[in-house]
C-alpha positions in Angstrom: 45.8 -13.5 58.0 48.6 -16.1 58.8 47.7 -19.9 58.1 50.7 -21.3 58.7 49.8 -23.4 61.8 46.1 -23.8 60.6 44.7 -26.7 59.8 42.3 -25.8 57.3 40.5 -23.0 56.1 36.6 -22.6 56.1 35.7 -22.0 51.8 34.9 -18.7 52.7 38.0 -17.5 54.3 39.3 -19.1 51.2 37.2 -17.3 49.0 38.3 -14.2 50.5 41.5 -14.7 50.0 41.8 -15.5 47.0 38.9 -12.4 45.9 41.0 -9.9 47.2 44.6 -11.1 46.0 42.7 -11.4 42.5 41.3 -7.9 43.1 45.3 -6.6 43.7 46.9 -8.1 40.9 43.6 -6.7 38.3 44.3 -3.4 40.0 48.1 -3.8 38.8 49.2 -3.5 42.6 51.9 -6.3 42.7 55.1 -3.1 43.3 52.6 -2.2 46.3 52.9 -5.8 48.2 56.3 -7.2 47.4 55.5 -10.9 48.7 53.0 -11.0 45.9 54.3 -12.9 43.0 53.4 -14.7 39.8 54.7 -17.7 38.2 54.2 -21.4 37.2 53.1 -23.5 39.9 54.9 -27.0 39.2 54.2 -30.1 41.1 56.0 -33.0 40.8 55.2 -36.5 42.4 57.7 -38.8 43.2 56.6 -43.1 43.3 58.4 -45.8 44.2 58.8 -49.3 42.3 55.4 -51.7 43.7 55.3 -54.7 42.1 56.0 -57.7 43.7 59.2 -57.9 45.8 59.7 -54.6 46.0 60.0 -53.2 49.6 57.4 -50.7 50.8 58.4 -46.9 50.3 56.9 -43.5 50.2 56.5 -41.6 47.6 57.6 -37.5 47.1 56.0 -34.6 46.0 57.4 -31.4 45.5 55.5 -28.2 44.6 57.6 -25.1 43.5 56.9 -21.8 42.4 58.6 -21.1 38.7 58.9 -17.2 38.1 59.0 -16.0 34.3 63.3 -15.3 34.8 62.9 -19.6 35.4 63.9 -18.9 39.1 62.4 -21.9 41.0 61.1 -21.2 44.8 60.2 -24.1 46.4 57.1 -24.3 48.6 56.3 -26.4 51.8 53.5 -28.8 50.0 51.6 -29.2 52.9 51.2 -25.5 53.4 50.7 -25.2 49.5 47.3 -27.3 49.9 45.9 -25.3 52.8 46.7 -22.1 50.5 45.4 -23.2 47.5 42.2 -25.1 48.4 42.7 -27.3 45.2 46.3 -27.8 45.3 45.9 -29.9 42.1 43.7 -27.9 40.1 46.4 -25.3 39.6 49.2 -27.7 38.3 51.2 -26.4 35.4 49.0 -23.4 36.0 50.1 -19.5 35.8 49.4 -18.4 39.5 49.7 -15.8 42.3 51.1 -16.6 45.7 51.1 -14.4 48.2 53.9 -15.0 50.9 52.5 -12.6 53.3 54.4 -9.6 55.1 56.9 -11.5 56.6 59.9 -12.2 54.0 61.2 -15.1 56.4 58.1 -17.0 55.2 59.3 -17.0 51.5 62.4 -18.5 52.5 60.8 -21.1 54.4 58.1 -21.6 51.3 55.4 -20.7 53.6 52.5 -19.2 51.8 49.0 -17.5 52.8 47.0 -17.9 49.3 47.3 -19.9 45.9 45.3 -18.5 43.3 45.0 -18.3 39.5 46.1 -15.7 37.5 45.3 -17.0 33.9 41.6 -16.4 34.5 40.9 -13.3 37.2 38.3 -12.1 35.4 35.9 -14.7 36.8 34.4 -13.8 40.4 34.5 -16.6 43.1 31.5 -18.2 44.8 31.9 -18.5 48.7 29.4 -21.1 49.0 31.1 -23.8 46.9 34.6 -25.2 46.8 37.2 -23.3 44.3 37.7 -26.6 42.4 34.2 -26.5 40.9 34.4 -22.2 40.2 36.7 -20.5 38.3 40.0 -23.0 39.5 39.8 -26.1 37.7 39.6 -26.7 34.3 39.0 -29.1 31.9 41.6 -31.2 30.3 40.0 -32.4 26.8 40.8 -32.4 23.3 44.2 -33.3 22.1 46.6 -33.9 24.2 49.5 -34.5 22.1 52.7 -36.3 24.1 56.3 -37.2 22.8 58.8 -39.6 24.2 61.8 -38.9 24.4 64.4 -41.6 25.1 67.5 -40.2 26.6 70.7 -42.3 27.8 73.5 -41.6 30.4 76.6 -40.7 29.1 78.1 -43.6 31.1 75.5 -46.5 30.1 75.1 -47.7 26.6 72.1 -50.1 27.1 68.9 -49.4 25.3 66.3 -51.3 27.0 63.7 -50.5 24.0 63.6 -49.4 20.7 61.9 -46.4 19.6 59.3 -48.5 17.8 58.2 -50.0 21.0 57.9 -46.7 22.5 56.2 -45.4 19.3 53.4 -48.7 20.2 52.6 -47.4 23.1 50.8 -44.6 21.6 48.6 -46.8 19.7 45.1 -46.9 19.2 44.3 -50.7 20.2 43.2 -52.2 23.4 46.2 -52.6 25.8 47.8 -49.0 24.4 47.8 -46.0 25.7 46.2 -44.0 22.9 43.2 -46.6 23.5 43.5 -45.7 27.4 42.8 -42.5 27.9 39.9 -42.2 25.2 38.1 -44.7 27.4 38.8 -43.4 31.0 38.3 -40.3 29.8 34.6 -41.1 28.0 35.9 -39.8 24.5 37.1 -36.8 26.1 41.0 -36.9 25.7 42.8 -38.0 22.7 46.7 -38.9 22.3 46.5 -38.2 18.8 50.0 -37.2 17.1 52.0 -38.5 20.0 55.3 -40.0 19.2 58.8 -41.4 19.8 62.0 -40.3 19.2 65.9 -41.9 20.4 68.1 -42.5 21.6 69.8 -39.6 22.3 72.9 -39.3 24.7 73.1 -37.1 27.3 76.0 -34.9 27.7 76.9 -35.7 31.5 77.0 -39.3 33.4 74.4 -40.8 35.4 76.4 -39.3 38.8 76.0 -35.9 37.6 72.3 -36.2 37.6 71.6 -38.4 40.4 72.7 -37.9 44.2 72.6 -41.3 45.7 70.5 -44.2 45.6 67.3 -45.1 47.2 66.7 -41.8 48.7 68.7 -39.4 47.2 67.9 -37.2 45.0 67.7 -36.8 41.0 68.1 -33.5 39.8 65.0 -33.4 37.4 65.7 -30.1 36.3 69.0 -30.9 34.6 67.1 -34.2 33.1 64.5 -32.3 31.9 67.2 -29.5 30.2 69.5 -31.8 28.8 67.5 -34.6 27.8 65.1 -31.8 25.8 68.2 -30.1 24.4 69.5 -33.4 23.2 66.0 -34.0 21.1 65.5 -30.6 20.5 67.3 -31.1 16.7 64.9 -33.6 16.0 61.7 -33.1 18.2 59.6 -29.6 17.9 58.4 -29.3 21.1 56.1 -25.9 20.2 53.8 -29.3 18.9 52.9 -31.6 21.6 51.3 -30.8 25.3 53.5 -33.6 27.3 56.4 -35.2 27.4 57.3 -38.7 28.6 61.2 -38.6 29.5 62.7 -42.0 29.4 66.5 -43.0 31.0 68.1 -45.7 30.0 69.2 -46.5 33.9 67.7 -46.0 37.7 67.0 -42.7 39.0 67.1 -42.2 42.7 64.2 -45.1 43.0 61.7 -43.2 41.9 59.5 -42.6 38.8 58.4 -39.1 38.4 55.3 -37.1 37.4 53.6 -33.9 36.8 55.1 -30.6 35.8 59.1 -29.2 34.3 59.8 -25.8 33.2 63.0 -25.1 31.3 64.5 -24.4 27.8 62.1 -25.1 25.1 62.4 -24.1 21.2 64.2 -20.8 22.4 61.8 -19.7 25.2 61.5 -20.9 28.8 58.5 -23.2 28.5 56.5 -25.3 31.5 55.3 -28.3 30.5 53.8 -32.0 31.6 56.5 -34.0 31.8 57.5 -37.9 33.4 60.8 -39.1 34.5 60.5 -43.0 33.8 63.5 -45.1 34.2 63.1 -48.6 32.9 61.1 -50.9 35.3 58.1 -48.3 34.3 58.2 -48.0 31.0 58.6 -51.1 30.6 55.0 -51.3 31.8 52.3 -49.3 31.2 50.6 -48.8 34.5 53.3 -47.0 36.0 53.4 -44.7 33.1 49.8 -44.0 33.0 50.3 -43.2 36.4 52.8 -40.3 35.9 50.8 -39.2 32.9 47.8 -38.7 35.5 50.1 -36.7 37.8 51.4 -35.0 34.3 47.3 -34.3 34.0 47.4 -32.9 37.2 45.8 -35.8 39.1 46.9 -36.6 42.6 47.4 -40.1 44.2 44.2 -41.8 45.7 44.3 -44.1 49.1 42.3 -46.4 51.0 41.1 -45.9 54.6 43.8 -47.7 56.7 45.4 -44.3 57.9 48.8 -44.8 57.2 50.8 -42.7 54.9 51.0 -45.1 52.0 49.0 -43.9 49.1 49.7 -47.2 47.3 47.0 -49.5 48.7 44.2 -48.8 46.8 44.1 -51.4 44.2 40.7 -49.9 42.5 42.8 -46.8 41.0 46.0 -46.6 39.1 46.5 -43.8 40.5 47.2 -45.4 43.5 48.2 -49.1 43.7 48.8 -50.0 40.1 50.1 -53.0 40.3 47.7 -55.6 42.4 44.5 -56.4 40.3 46.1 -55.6 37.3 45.8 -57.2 33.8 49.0 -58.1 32.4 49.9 -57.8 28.3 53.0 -60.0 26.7 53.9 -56.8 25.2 53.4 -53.4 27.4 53.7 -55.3 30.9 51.2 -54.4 33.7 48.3 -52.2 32.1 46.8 -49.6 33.9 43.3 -49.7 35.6 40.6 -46.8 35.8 40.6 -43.8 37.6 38.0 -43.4 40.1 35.3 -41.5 39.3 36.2 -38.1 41.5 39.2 -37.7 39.8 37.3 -38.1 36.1 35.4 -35.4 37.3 37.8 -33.5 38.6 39.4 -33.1 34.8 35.9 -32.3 33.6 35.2 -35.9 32.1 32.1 -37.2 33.5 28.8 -35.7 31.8 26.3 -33.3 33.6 23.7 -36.2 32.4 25.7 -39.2 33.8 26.2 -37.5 37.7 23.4 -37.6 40.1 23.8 -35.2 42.9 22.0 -36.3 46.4 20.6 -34.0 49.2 20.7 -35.1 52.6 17.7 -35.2 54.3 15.1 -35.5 51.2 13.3 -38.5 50.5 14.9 -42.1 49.4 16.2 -42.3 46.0 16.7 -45.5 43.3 19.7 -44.7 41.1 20.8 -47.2 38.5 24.4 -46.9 38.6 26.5 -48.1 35.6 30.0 -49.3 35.4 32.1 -46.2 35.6 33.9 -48.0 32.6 31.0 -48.4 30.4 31.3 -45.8 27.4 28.4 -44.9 26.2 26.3 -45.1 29.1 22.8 -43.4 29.4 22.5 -44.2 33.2 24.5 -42.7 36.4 27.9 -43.1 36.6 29.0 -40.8 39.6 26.4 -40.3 42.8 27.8 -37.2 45.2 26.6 -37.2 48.4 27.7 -34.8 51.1 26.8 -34.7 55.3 25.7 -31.4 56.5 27.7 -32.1 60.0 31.0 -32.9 57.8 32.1 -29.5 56.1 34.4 -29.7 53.1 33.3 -33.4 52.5 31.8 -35.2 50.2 31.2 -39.0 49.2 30.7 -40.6 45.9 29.2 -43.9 44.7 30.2 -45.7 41.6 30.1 -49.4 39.9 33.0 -51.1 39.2 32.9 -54.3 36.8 35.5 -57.1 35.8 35.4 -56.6 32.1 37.4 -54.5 29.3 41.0 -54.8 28.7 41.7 -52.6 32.1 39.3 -53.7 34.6 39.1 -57.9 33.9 41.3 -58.5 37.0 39.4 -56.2 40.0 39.4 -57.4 42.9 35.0 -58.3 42.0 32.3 -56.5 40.8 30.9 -54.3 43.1 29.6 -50.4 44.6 32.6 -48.9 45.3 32.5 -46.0 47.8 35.2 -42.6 48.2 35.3 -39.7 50.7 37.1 -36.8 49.6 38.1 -33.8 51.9 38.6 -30.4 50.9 39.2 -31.5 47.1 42.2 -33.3 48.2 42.6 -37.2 47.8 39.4 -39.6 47.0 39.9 -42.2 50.2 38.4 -45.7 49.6 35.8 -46.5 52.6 36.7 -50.0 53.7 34.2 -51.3 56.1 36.6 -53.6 58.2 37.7 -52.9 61.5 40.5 -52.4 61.5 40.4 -51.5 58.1 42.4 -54.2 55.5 46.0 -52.8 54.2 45.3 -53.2 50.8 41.8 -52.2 49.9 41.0 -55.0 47.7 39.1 -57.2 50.5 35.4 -57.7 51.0 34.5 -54.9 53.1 35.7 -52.6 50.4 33.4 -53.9 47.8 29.5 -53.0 48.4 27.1 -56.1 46.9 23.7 -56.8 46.6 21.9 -57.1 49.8 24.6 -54.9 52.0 24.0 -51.6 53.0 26.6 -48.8 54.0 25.5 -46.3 56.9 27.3 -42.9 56.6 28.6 -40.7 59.3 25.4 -39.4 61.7 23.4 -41.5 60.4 22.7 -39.3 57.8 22.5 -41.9 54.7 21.7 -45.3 54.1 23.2 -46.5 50.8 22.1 -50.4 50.0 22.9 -52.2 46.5 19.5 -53.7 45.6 20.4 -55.6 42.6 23.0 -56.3 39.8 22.2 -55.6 36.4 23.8 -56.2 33.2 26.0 -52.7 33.2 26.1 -51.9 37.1 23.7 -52.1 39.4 20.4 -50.6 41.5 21.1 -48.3 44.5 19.1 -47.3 46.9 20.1 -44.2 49.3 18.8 -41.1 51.7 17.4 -41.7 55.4 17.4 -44.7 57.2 14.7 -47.2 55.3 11.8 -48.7 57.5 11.2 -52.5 57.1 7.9 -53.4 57.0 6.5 -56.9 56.9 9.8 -58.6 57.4 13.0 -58.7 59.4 15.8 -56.1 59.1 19.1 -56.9 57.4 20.9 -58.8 59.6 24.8 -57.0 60.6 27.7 -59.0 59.6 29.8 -59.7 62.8 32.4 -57.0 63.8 33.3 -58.3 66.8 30.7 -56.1 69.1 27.2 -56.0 69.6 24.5 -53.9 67.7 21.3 -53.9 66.3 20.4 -53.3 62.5 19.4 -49.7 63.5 22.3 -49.3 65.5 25.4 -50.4 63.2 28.7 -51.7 64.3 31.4 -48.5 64.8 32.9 -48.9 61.3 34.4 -46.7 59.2 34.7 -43.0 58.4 35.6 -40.2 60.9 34.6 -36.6 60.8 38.1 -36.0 60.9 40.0 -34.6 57.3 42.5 -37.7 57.2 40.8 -41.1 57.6 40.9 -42.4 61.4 44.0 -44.7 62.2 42.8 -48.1 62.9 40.4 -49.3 65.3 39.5 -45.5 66.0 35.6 -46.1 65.4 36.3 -49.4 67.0 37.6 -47.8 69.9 36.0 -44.2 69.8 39.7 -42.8 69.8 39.6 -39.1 67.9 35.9 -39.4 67.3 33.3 -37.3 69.7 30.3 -39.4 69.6 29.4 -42.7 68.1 27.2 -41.1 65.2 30.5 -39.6 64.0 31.7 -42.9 62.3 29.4 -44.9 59.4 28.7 -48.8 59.5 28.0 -51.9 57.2 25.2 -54.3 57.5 23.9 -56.8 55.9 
């Protein structure tokens, strides 16, 4: 079955597919179908400078196949997502891809199906996305990580010491081995991580890097000869990441996610970052290609375009705006939203709330997703029977901690994810803001959210001390009083009838104005609203 032009793929035909490739390899029948083959998958996300100043770009990902002789066969990424289902589940992964019959595809780095192979064992639910069966697993424990500070043969500076980069490890507010305890509720530790440098590279920064601004670095040869350069010092059988820092620019990117090479004798795959100096000299952009080192995508907001660095709620998406700033590790990173804390198996059975469209209204108090500790709901899930593949989720955001102080206010913050892919921001404007850090993107008391068809009403009843009261299910009835009255959108409606908002039906959020308009949308019930 050929899925090259398809858009997506129902979870059943993706069940299938990946039920019966895992039934051919168990049955030791790779010789029989030669476009079978295993390997590492390795992903490898590519973001540009965003602080102030700095002129828009967009950022890279690459996805490649690494076979066990360390071949590298890269894959079209687009088509790797419809193939896999959870592209981002199988990072750093041992997998199975199947190419199909046709060898031409191969060499295109067209694929049919994505699939584990470090767990075929397990057998494979139909009825629910691969992500939440035998795909994704946890990241937890220690997660030991090592810096390693390597300089161009041609470029002397050291922008750092190693005692700086040896601080960011720490334990204390502001340090990274203090971040990821707390995003990660206790889950994750950095415990044994550690610095080592400088070490000179064998070759000049030319040799490594193919132009500037969008050439190309050749991360492989970093990876090999930076390691190889440590390797006298560093044991690398020890640690479960490694953050790669170059003393000059690379091609104008930092880089995140997955390297396979030469490690301690054996060919090894590995989380790994690429940071030249305007990111480690701040921690946000670090944490950022730690997350994709962790296997995390980016996150967006709902304006349409192709910039996944607009989402200021997420350093995994616009880490810069809305940021606290320390006098010693720069721009800190914020939270993770709450999807993606799932996604690595971080948020608690007890602190999730899962709600059924169509049954009664429910009260939810929602805590802070930063609060540790909590004995309250942190993550409501939500999905719309008429919107296959999607789902929403509801958490509380807060200005307090030593990440979150600076956000853009406190506030019910809203996501729709499709097919397991990125969480999208909703953003109740029309059009929707560039940068979702505006008003419409922050749910307070009073305002209520109205889904796609109508299907849920969500309304923020009151702040508390930790988060706030939530309200959601079918459409409320008022009773003794007066509806809530719509904020102005620039059309007419009634409170039962809201303004054409946000939200399509379609799996990338609608360009601008498309609710607005009714471009790419079949009816009006297909797009959700805000009143208040």
């Amino acid at each position: 079955m050929a899925i090259g032009k398809s858009a997506s793929l129902t979870l059943g035909m993706r069940a299938m597919l990946a039920c019966g490739l895992g039934a051919v390899l168990m049955m030791g029948a790779l010789q029989a179908r030669a476009q079978i083959v295993q390997g590492q998958l390795q992903l490898q996300w590519g973001d540009p400078r965003g602080d102030d100043g700095q002129a828009k770009r967009t950022g890279k990902l690459r996805v490649a196949l690494v076979t066990d002789d360390g071949k590298r066969q890269a894959l079209d990424p687009a088509q790797a997502r419809i193939a896999a289902g959870d592209l981002y589940a199988l990072a750093n992964r041992r997998v199975a891809v199947d190419f199909g019959t046709d060898p031409r595809r191969a060499a295109r780095g067209k694929v049919e199906a994505i699939v584990p192979a470090d767990n075929l064992g397990q057998s494979y639910d139909p009825a629910v996305p691969l992500k939440t069966g035998p795909v994704a697993k946890a990241v937890a424990g220690t997660t030991r990580w090592v810096t390693v500070a390597c300089k161009f043969s041609d470029i002397a500076t050291e922008q750092k010491t190693v005692e700086f980069f040896r601080g960011q490890y720490g334990t204390l507010a502001g340090q990274l081995g203090h971040y990821w305890p707390e995003v990660s509720y206790g889950k994750v530790t950095l415990a044994g991580s550690d610095a080592y440098g400088w070490f000179t590279l064998p070759q000049p920064r030319s040799y490594y890097i193919t132009g500037e601004g969008d050439g190309k670095a050749d991360l492989d040869k970093l990876f090999e000869d930076c390691a190889a350069a440590a390797d006298p010092v560093v044991n690398f059988n020890a640690v479960q990441g490694i953050n790669m820092m170059f003393n000059g620019d690379l091609d104008g990117f930092a880089w995140g996610g997955g390297a396979c090479g030469p490690l301690e004798g054996a060919n090894r795959c590995i989380r790994n970052t690429w940071n030249p100096p305007w990111a480690f000299n701040n921690l946000a952009p670090l944490a950022h290609e730690m997350g994709h080192g962790y296997g995390l995508p980016h996150s967006n907001n709902s304006d349409g375009d192709d910039d996944p660095y607009d989402n200021p709620w997420d350093v995994m998406s616009d880490g810069w705006r809305n940021a606290v700033a320390n006098a010693t590790y720069g721009t800190l990173p914020k939270h993770i939203n709450i999807y993606q804390r799932d996604r690595l198996g971080w948020v608690d059975a007890a602190r999730k709330r899962t709600v059924a469209a169509g049954g009664p209204r429910v009260t939810v108090n929602l805590d802070a997703a930063s609060l540790a500790g909590s004995l309250n709901t942190q993550m409501v899930v939500f999905t719309i029977p008429q919107e296959a593949g999607v789902l929403y989720t509801l958490e509380a955001r807060k200005r307090t901690g030593a990440y979150e102080a600076n956000l853009a206010g406190n506030a019910v913050i809203i996501h729709r994810v499709v097919n397991g892919d990125m969480a999208y921001s909703i953003d109740a404007a029309v059009p929707p803001a560039n940068v979702s850090n505006n008003e419409e993107s922050m749910f307070k008391v009073g305002e209520t959210w109205v889904s796609p068809y109508n299907a849920y009403w969500v309304t923020v009843e009151s702040e508390t001390a930790t988060g706030f009261v939530v309200s959601l299910g079918p459409q409320p009835r008022y009773m003794g009083g007066p509806a809530p009255v719509r904020r102005s959108t620039g059309g007419t409606a009634s409170a039962s009838q809201p303004a054409l908002l946000s939200t399509p039906a379609s799996r990338k959020p609608r360009q601008a104005g498309d609710c607005a308009t009714g471009r790419g949308v079949s009816t009006q019930k297909q797009c959700g609203g805000r009143i208040k």
